[in-house]
Every structure is written in C-alpha cells, then in structure tokens.
C-alpha positions as CSV (number, residue, x, y, z in Angstrom):
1,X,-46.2,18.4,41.1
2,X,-43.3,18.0,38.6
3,X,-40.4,20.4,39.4
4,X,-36.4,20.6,37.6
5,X,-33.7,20.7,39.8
6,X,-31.2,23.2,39.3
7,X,-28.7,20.1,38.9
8,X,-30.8,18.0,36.6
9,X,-31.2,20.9,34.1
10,X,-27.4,21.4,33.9
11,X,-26.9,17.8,33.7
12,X,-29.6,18.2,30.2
13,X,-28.2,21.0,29.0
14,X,-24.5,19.3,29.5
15,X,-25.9,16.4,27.4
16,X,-27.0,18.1,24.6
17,X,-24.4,20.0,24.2
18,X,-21.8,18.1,24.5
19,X,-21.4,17.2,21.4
20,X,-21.3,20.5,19.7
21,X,-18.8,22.0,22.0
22,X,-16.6,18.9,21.5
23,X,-17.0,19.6,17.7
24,X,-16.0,23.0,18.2
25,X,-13.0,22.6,20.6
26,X,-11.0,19.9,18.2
27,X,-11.6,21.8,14.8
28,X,-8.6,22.4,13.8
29,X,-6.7,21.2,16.1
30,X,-3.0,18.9,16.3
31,X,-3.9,14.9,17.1
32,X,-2.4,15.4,20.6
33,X,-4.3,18.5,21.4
34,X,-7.7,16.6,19.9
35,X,-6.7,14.1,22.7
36,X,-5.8,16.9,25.5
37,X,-8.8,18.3,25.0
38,X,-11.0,14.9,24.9
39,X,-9.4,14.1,27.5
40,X,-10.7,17.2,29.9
41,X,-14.3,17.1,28.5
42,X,-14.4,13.5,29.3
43,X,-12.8,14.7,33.0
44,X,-14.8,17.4,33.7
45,X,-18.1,15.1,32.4
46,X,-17.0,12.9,35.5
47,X,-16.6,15.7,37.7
48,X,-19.8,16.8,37.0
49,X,-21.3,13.7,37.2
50,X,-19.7,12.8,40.5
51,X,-20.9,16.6,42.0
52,X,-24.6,15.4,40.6
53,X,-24.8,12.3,42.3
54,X,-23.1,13.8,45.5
55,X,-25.8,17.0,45.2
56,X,-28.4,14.2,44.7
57,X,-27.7,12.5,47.6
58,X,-27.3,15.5,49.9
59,X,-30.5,16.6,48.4
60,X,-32.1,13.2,49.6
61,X,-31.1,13.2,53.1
62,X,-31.9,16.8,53.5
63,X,-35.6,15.7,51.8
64,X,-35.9,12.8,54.5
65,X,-34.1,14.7,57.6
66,X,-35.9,17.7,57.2
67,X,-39.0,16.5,56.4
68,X,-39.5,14.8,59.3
69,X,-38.2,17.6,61.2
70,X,-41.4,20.1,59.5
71,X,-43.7,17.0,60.5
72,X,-42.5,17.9,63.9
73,X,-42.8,21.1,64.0
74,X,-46.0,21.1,63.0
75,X,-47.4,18.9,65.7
76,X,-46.1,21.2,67.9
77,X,-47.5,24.0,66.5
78,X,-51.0,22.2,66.0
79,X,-51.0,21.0,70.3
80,X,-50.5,24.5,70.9
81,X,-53.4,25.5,73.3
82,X,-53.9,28.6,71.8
83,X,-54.0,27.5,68.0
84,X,-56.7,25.0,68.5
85,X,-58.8,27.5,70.5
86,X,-58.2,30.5,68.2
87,X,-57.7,29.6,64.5
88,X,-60.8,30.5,64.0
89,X,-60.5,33.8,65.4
90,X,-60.8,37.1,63.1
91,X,-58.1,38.1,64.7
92,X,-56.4,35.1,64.2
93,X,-53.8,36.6,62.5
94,X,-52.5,38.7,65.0
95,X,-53.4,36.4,67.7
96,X,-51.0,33.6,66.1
97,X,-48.2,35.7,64.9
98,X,-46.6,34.8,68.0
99,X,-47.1,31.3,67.4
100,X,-45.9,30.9,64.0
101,X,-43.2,32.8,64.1
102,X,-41.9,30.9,67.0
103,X,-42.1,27.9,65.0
104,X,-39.9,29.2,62.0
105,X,-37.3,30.0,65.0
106,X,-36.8,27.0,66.2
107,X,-37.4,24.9,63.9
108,X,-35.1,27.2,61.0
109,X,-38.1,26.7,58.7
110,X,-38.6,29.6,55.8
111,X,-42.5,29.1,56.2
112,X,-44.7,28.5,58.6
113,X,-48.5,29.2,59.1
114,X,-52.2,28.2,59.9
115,X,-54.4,27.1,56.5
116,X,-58.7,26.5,57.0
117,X,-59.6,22.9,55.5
118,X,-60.1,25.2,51.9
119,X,-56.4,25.8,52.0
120,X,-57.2,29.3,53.0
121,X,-54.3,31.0,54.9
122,X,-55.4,32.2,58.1
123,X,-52.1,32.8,60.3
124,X,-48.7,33.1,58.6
125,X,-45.5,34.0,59.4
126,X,-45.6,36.0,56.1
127,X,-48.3,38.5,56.6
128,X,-48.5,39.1,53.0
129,X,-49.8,35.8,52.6
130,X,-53.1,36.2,55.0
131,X,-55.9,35.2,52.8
132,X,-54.6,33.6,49.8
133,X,-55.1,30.1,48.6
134,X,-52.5,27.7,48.7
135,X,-53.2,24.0,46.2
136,X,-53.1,21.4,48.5
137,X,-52.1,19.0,45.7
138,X,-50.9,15.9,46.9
139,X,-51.0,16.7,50.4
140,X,-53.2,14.3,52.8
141,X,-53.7,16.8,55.9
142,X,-56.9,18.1,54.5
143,X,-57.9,14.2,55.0
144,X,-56.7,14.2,58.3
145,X,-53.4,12.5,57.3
146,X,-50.2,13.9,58.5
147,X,-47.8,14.7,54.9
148,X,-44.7,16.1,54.3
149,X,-43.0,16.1,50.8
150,X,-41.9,18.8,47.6
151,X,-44.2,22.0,46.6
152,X,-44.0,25.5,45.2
153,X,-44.1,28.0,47.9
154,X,-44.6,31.5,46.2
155,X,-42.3,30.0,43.2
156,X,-39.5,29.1,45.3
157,X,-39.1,24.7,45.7
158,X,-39.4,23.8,49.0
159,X,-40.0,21.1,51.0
160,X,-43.6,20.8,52.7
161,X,-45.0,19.4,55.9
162,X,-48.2,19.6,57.3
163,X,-50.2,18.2,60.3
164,X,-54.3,18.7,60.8
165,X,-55.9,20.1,63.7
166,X,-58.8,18.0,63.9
167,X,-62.0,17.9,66.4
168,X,-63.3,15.4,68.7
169,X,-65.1,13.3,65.9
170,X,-62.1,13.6,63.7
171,X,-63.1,16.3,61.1
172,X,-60.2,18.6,59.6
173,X,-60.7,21.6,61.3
174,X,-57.8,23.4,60.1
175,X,-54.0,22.8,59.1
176,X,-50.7,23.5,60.8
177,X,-48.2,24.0,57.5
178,X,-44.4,23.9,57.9
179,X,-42.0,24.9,55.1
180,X,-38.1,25.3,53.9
181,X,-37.2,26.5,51.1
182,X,-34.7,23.6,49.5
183,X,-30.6,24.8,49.8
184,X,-29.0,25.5,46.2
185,X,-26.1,22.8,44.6
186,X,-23.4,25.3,46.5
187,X,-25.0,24.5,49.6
188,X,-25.9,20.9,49.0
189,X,-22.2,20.3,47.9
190,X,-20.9,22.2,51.1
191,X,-23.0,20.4,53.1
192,X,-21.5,17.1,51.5
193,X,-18.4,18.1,53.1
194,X,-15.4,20.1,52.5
195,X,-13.4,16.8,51.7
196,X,-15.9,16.2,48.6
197,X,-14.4,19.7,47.1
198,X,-10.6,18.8,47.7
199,X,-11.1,16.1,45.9
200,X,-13.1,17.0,43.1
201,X,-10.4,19.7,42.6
202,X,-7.8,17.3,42.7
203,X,-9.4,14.9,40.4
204,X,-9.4,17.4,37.8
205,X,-5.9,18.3,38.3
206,X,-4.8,15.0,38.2
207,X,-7.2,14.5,35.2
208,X,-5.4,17.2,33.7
209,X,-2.0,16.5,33.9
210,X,-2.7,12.8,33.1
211,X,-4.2,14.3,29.7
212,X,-1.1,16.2,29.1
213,X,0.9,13.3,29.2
214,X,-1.2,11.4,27.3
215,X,-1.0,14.0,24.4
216,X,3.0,14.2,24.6
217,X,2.8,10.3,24.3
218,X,0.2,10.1,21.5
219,X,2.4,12.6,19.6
220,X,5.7,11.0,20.2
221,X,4.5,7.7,18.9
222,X,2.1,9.0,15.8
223,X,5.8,10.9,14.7
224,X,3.6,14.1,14.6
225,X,1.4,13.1,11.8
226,X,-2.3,14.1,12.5
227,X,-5.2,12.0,11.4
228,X,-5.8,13.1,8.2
229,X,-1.8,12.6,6.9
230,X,-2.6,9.1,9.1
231,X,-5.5,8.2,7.1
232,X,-3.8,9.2,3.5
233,X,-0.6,7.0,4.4
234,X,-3.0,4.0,5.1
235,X,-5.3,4.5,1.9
236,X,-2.0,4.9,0.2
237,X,-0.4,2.1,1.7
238,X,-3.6,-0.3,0.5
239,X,-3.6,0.8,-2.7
240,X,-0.1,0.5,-3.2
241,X,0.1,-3.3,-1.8
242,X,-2.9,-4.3,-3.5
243,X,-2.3,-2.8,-7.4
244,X,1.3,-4.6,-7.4
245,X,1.8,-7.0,-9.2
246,X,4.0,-9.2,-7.1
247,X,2.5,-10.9,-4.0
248,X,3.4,-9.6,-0.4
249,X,2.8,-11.7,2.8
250,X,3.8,-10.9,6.4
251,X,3.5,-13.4,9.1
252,X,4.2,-12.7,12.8
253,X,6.4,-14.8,14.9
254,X,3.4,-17.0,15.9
255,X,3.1,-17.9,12.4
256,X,0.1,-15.8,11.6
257,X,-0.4,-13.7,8.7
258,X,-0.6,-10.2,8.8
259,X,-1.4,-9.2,5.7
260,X,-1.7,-10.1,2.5
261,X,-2.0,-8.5,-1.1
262,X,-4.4,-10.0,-4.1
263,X,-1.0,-10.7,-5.9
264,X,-0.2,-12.8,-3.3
265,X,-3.9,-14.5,-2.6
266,X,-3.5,-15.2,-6.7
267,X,-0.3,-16.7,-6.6
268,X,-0.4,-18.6,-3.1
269,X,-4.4,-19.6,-4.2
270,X,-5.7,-18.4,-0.5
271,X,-8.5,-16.3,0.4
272,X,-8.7,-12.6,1.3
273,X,-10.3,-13.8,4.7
274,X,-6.8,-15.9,5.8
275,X,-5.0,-12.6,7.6
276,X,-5.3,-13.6,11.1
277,X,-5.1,-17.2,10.4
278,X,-1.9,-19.2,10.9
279,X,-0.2,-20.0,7.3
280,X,-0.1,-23.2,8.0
281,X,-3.9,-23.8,8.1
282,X,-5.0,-21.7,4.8
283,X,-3.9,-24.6,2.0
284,X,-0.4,-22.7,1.1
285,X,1.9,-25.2,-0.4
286,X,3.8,-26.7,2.8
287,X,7.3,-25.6,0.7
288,X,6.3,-22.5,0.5
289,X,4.6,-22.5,4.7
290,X,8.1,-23.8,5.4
291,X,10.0,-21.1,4.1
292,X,7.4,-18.3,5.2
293,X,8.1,-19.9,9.1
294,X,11.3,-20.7,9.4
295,X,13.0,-16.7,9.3
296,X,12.4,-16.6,13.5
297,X,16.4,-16.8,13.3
298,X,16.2,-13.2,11.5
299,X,18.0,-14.7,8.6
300,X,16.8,-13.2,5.0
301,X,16.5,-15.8,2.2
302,X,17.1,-14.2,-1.1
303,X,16.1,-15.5,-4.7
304,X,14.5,-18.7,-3.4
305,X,12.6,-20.8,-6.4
306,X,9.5,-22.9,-4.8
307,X,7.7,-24.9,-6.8
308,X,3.9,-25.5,-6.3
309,X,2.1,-28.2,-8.0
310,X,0.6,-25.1,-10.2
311,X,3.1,-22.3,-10.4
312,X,6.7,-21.5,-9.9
313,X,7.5,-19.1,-7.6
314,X,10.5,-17.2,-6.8
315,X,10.2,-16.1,-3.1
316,X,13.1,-13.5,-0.8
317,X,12.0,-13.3,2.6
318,X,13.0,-10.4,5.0
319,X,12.5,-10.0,8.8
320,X,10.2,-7.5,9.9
321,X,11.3,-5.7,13.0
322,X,10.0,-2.3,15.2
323,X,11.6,-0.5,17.8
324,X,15.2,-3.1,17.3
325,X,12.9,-5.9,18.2
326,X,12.0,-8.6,15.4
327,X,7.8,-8.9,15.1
328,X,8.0,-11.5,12.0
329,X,8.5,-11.7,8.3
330,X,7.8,-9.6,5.2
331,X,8.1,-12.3,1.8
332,X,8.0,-11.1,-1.5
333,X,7.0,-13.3,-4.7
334,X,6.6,-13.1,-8.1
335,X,5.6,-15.5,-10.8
336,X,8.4,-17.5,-12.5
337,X,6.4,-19.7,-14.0
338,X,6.7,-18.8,-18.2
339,X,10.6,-18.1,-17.0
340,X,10.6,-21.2,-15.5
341,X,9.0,-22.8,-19.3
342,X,11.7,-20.9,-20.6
343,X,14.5,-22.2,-19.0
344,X,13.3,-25.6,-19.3
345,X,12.7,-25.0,-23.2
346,X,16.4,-23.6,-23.1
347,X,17.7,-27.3,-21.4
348,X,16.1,-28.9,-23.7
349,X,18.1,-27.0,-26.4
350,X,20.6,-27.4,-24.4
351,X,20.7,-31.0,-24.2
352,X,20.5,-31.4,-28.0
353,X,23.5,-29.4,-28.3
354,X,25.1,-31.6,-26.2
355,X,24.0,-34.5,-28.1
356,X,25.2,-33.1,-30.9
357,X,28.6,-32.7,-29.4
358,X,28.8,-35.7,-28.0
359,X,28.0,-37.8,-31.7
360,X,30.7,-35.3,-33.0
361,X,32.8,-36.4,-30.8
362,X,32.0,-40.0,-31.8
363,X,32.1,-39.4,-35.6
364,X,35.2,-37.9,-35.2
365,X,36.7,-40.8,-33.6
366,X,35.3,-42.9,-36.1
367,X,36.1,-40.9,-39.2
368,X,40.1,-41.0,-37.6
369,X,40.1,-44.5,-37.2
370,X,38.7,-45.2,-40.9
371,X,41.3,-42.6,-42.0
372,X,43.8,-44.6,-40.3
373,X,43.1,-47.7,-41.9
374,X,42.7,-46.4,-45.6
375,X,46.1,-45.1,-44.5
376,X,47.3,-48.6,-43.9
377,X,45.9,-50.2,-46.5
378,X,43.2,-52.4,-44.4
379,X,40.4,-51.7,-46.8
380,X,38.2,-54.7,-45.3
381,X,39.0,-53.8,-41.9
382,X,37.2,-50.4,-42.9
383,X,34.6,-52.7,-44.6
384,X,33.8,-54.2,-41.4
385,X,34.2,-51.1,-38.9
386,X,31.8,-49.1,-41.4
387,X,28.8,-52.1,-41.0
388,X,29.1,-52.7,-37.8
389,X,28.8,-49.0,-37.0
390,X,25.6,-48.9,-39.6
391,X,24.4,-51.8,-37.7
392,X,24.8,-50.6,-34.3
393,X,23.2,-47.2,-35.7
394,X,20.1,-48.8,-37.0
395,X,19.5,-50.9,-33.8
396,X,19.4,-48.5,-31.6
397,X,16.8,-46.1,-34.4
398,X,15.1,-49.1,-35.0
399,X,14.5,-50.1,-31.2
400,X,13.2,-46.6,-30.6
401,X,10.8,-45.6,-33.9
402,X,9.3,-49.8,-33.8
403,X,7.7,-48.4,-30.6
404,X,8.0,-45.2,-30.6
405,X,5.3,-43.5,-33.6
406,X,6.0,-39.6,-32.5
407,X,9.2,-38.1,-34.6
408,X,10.4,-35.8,-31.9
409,X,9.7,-38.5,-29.0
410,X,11.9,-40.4,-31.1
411,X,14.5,-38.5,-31.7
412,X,14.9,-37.1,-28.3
413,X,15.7,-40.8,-27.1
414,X,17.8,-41.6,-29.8
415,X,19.7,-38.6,-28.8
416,X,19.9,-39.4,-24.5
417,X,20.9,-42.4,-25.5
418,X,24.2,-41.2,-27.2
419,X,24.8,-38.6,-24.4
420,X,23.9,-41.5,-22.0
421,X,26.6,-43.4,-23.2
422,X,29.4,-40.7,-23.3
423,X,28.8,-40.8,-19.2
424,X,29.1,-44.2,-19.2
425,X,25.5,-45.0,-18.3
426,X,23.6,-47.6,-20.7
427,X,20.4,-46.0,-21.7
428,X,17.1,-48.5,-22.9
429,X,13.8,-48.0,-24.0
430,X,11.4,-50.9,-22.3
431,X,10.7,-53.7,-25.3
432,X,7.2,-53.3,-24.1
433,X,6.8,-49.3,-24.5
434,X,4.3,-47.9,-27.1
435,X,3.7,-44.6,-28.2
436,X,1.7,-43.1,-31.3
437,X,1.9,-39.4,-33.1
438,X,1.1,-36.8,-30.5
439,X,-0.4,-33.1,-31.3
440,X,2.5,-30.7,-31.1
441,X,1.4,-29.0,-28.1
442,X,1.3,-32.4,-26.5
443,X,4.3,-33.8,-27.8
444,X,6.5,-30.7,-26.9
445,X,5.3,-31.7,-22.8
446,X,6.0,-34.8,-23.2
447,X,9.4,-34.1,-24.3
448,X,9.9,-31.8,-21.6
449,X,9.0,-34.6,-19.0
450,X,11.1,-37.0,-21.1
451,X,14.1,-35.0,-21.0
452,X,14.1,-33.8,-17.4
453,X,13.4,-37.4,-15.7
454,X,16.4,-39.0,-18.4
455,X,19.1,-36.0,-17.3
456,X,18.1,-36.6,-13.7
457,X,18.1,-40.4,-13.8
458,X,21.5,-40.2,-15.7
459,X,23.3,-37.9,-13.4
460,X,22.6,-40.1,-10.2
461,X,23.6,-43.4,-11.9
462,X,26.5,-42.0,-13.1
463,X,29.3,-44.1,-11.1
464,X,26.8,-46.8,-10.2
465,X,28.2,-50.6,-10.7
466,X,25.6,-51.3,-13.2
467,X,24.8,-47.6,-14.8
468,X,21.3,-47.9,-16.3
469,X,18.7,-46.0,-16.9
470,X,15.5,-47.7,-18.5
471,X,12.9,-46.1,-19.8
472,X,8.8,-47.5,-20.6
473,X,6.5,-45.2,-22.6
474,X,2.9,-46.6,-22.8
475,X,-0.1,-45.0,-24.5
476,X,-2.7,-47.6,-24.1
477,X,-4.7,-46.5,-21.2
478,X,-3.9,-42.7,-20.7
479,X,0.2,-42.2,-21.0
480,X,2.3,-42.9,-19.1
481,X,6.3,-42.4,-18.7
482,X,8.2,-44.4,-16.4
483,X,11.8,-43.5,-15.9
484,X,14.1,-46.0,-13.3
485,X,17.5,-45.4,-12.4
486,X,20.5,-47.3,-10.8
487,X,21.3,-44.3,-8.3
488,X,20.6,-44.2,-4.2
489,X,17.4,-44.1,-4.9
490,X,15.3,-41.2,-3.0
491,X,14.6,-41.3,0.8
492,X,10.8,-41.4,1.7
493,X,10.9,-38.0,3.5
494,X,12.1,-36.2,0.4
495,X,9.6,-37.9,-1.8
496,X,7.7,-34.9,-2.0
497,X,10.1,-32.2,-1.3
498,X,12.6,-32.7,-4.5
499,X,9.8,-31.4,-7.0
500,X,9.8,-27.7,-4.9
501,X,12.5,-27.3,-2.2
502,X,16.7,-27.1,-2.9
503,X,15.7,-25.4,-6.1
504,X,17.0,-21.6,-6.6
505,X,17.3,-19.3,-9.4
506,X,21.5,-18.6,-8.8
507,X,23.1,-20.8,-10.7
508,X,26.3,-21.4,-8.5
509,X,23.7,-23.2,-5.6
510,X,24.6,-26.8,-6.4
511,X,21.8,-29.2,-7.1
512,X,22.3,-29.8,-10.5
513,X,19.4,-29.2,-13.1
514,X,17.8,-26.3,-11.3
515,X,13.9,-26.8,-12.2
516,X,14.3,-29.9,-13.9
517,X,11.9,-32.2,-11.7
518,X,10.1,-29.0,-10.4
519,X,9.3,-28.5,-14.3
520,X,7.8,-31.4,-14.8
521,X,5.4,-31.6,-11.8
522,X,4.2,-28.4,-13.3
523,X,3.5,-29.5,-16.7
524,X,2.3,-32.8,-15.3
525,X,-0.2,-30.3,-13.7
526,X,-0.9,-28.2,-16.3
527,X,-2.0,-31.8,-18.1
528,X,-4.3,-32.9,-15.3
529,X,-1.9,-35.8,-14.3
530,X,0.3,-37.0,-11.6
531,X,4.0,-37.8,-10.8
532,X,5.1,-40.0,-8.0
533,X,8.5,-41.1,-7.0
534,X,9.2,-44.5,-5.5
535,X,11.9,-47.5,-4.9
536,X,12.6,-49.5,-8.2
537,X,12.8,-52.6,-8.1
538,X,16.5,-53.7,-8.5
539,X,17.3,-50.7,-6.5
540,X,17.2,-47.0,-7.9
541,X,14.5,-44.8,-8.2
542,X,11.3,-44.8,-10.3
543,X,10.2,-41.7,-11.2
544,X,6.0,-42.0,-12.8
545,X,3.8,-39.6,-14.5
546,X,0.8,-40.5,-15.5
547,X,-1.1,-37.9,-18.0
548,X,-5.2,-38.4,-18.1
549,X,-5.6,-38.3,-21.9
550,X,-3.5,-38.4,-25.3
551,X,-4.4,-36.3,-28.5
552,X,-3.2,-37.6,-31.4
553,X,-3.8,-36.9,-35.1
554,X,-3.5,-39.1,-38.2
C-alpha cells in the first residue's frame, strides 16, 4: 500500500511552489530587500527541511519501536486461553470484548481485535467493526507468518501488527490484529525533543537577523542602486569603452589585464581573449609592457610617445585605486602615427631651412670677402677665391649625383653636407654607394630615413676628435642605407630601446630629435624592411636599414 505523509506532501507542495512565491515576494522590491527576503525563504527552506528529516526519523523509530511492541501484544493476546478456545464462538464477540480491550490498555494501541483466516472481524475492540472485511494486503499472518508494518485502518495510517492463532498441524485458524494509529508531525516533532524546537526557533532568528545585515551591507556597497540601474551602468559602461576611439587598458598590480577596449586590441595588436592574461605574455610591444607595469609606485606618466615597430603611440598612464587603496593602472592611447609622419615631414622642412641658412651664411661670407678684395684692388685674388669655391662646389655635387641617380636623394645630401660642415662634422658619401631614380612615394621614405639617421649621426659626433659621419647607399640587391658615426657609439642594452623609449611629445624633454629614429623604424616597417644598430668599425655607431625591394621608373 502506497500512503503520503503529512510531511512529504508539504515538502511537494513547498517545492513547487517555491518558485512562484519567490517571484511574487521580490517584485518590486529594493536590491537589499530582494536579498532580505531570499535570504528567509532560503532559511525557512532549511528549517523545514531540518523539521522533515527530524519528523522522518521520529517517524522511523516510532515504526520500528512500536511495531514490535503490536507484534507483542499480539502474541499475548493470541496465548490467551480463552481466545484460542472461543474465537470461534457466536458469541465471540461479547465473549472477547474483555480480551481485546485489555490489550488496547496496555499496550496504548488505537486497535485491537480478532480477524477469521478471510480477514473477517470476529472480536474487536470497536464494535462497529464486527463483521467487516479488512484487506490483508501485504500482511503474512494469514500464512502463518507473524507481520507487523503500515495500513489503512478505517482511513486513518496506522501502523499494523498481527500474529496467527494456528492449530496443532499448523493451519491459520484465526488472527490476533494489533493497531496505532501513526502520531501527527506536532507529535513526532515533540517527541523529538523540546531542544529540537529551541533550536529551530533560534535558527530562524538568527537566520533572520543575519539576513538583515546582509541587506544593510549589500546596500551600503551597491551605493543604493538596484539591479536594473546596475545592469544599465554596465551596458553603458561597455558601450562606452568599446565605441571610443582611443584604446583603454587596465592592468592590476600583478600585471594582469583587466580590461580592454577594441581601440586598444587595434592599436596594441592583441586579442579580445588577453583580459586575464599577464601583459607581458599577449605579444604587446615590451616598451609599451614596460610602461603599462611599471606605475606600482602610483606615479602617473603623462603624454608618453612609444614607438612600436607598426604604430606610434602616445600613451598617459593613471593609477587606479578603490577604497584609498591602489588596485593597478588605467592607460590611455591614441594613435600618433600620421602626427608622427607629420612631424617628421615638418623636420625634414625643417632641416632644409636650415641648410638654407647655413649656405647663406656661407655665401655671405664669401660675397664680403670678394667685396673686400674688389675693394682693394686684388682682382686675381677674386679670380682665384671664385674657382676654387666653383671647384669645391662641383666636387662635392659631382661626388653625390655620379652615384647618386635620384634628384631629391641628391639634393638632400648635398644639403647635410653643408649643415654638416657648419657643426664642424665632415660629412661623405661612400665612393662605393649607388642609387638610381626612385618612385616618389619611395623616394620621399627614403629621404625620411636619410635625413633622420644623418641629423642623429651628426649630433653625437659633434665634438668627436675626428667628426665624421659617412654615409653608403646601395641599390643593387634590395637598398640599403648605411649611416656610421664617430660618437660613443650605442650600448648593447639600448640597442633596441632608442627606436621606442626616451621619446615624448613635450618638446622641453631633452633627447634631441624627438621621433627621429622612432620615425624611421616605422617607415622601415611600413616598407617590409629592417633596421639594426651595431658598433662601427673605427668606433661609432652604424645605424642599417635594409628595404626588401626598389621601384624605380625610367
């Protein structure tokens, strides 16, 4: 027989509805009360749960205790003289009455009476139930088994046990029944002890107070915002970092990141999956790892001007701190690249002007010395100032364009050469250079290269005992431009670091040409070539870039 429990069916009807009355109690409600009130369902689910294990294990001893006790009291009922010799009786019922109904006194039973092997009932301590059939079900006694175990007793659950009277050669001749009727979950909890309701009670007060203070807490650190202003500041906040422009990284004080915008995946060249990851282990430029790393001191770094080997990027780095206490870094970028093109196209204008000043300058001495010795009279002494000054003229043009085929290449070393000299440093073009007409898009890199490696290469062998800056050019296999100068030379350490670090956007930093050799790294790049940096051999530095293919035209 299948029978639900009092307990199990509230336990069903708790789980299926659980969820609707959870529904219903946080519509509408503040963040903090949501959680109050979460908070006491998911209490009072545990007190419930503890009250039906406790109300299932009462319910199990009382099913093993007590059963054994109706087995017993059955036996004892059964030996009874009188019952064997009269349960047959007509008068059985009256005859017994005595007998049954001391059994339900002592033994506390609800039930207890005399059944035929038919499950007829013969005696009863329940006169109304003289005559009627009871379902022996799973019951063994009309086998001649003694059996005790759960059954439905006029409706009511109760708990069965039953003992056959049986003859000499062992048949069933009738059936000593013994029932109680099982004790409701107030009783079953009582009987669990008094100790089992304290504490259940002061469970859920505890439960509730801890609640409360949860609440207070959760509200105190959400700044009152419930979840749906919550959920609109993050969507908000997403869209916002990611439709910028300008790249955004944050990386905690172990170095990893934290987040990270498309500008700045496009502009660093990292994927969207590197938050999480250190910065040093995602391929970001180490200039630009060094810089994102090294603000654990809390120091900001404003306006700093990184070159990659692909972009020029001008960084400011803030720190990042919560509750007075520093959690990492927040860098911004942008892309100074086409500035960066710009500025060095502005150098190079710059540097012609200054070539221009500086043969000015000359011609203007010249012109007052010549004037000076018309003056005087010395008219072959202006004779022979004016052809060696022609002479001098057309070995330096002719030692550049007899090697050099491209006009503005040319003319760009023709000019250094003059500016050179007004800093005292002997510019020369390698005998063994060669160079034919380059494609104007070509050319103008070249120059750019050209003029950045000759201004740097001048401006550290200024003051050197034997000033020099030599140039080679060669076209044969590929092009490549080699620039050595008679300066300190650069240490090995900083070999890679002078094309990107020391290199900022305010003009009073010192460091001299500002994006110079950054610039042409870049354009080397943007040309599919290289540029090293190593010792020269007389001393110096020699600075090579080696470009993959040359375009000319006829």
């Amino acid at each position: 027989m299948t029978h639900v429990t009092d307990v199990e069916a509230k336990d069903v009807l708790i789980i299926e509805n659980t969820r609707s009355a959870v529904a219903g109690l946080l519509r509408g409600r503040s963040l903090a009360a949501q959680f109050l009130v979460f908070q006491l369902v998911v209490v009072a689910v545990v007190l419930v749960a503890v009250a039906a294990v406790s109300v299932t294990q009462s319910e199990a001893e009382f099913r093993e205790v007590r059963g054994q006790r109706m087995i017993a009291v059955a036996e004892n009922m059964a030996s009874t003289p009188i019952v064997r010799d009269r349960y047959q009786d007509p008068f059985a019922a009256q005859t017994l009455a005595p007998e049954v109904d001391r059994a339900v006194a002592l033994s506390g039973a609800s039930l207890a009476e005399i059944l035929g092997p038919d499950g007829v009932v013969r005696a009863s301590s329940d006169p109304s139930r003289i005559g009627t059939r009871v379902d022996l079900g799973a019951s063994r006694a009309d086998e001649g088994r003694a059996w005790f175990g759960d059954a439905d007793v006029d409706g009511t659950h109760s708990l069965v046990g039953q003992v056959p009277i049986l003859a000499i050669n062992g048949d069933v001749l009738a059936i000593a029944s013994v029932s109680e009727m099982y004790p409701s979950v107030w009783a079953l909890l009582s009987g669990a002890g008094e100790s089992l309701l304290v504490y259940l009670g002061l469970g859920a007060a505890l439960g509730m107070v801890a609640s409360w203070l949860l609440s207070r807490r959760i509200k105190r650190h959400t700044r009152g915002l419930e979840v749906a202003e919550i959920a609109n500041l993050a969507d908000h906040r997403e869209a916002l970092l990611h439709s910028i422009r300008e790249g955004v990284i944050a990386v905690n004080d172990d170095g990893e990141i934290t987040l990270l915008n498309d500008g700045a995946q496009d502009l660093l060249g990292v994927p969207g999956n590197a938050v999480g990851r250190r910065v040093d282990e995602v391929g970001i430029d180490p200039a630009v790892v060094s810089l994102l790393t090294s603000g654990a001191d809390g120091q900001a770094a404003d306006d700093t001007v990184i070159a990659t080997r692909t972009r020029v990027l001008a960084l400011s780095r803030r720190p990042a701190t919560s509750q007075g206490r520093q959690i990492g870094t927040v860098t911004t970028m942008r892309d100074s690249t086409e500035l960066a093109a710009l500025q060095g196209q502005l150098s190079s204008h710059k540097s012609v002007t200054d070539t221009l000043r500086a043969q000015t300058h000359e011609f203007a001495n010249q012109l007052h010395t010549i004037s000076g010795l018309v003056q005087l009279g010395e008219y072959d002494a202006v004779r022979d100032l004016v052809g060696t000054l022609t002479r001098r003229r057309a070995e330096i043009s002719d030692a550049v364009t007899q090697r050099i085929a491209d006009p503005a290449v040319a003319a760009l070393l023709i000019a250094k050469t003059s500016l050179a000299a007004e800093s005292g440093v002997e510019l020369r073009l390698d005998p063994a250079s060669h160079l034919g007409a380059l494609d104007q898009a070509l050319a103008t890199d070249v120059i750019t290269l050209l003029g950045n490696l000759i201004d740097n290469a001048v401006d550290v062998s200024v003051g050197a005992a034997q000033a020099r800056v030599t140039v080679r050019i060669d076209d044969r296999e590929g092009l490549t431009i080699s620039v050595i100068d008679s300066g300190p030379g650069v240490p090995e350490h900083l070999r890679e670091e002078i094309f990107a670090r020391g290199v900022t956007s305010k003009p009073e930093v010192p460091g001299g040409r500002g994006i110079g050799l950054a610039l042409v790294r870049l354009v080397t790049a943007q040309q599919g070539g290289t540029v090293e940096v190593g010792d020269a051999p007389g001393g110096g530095a020699r600075f090579s870039v080696q470009l993959k293919a040359v375009r000319t035209h006829a």
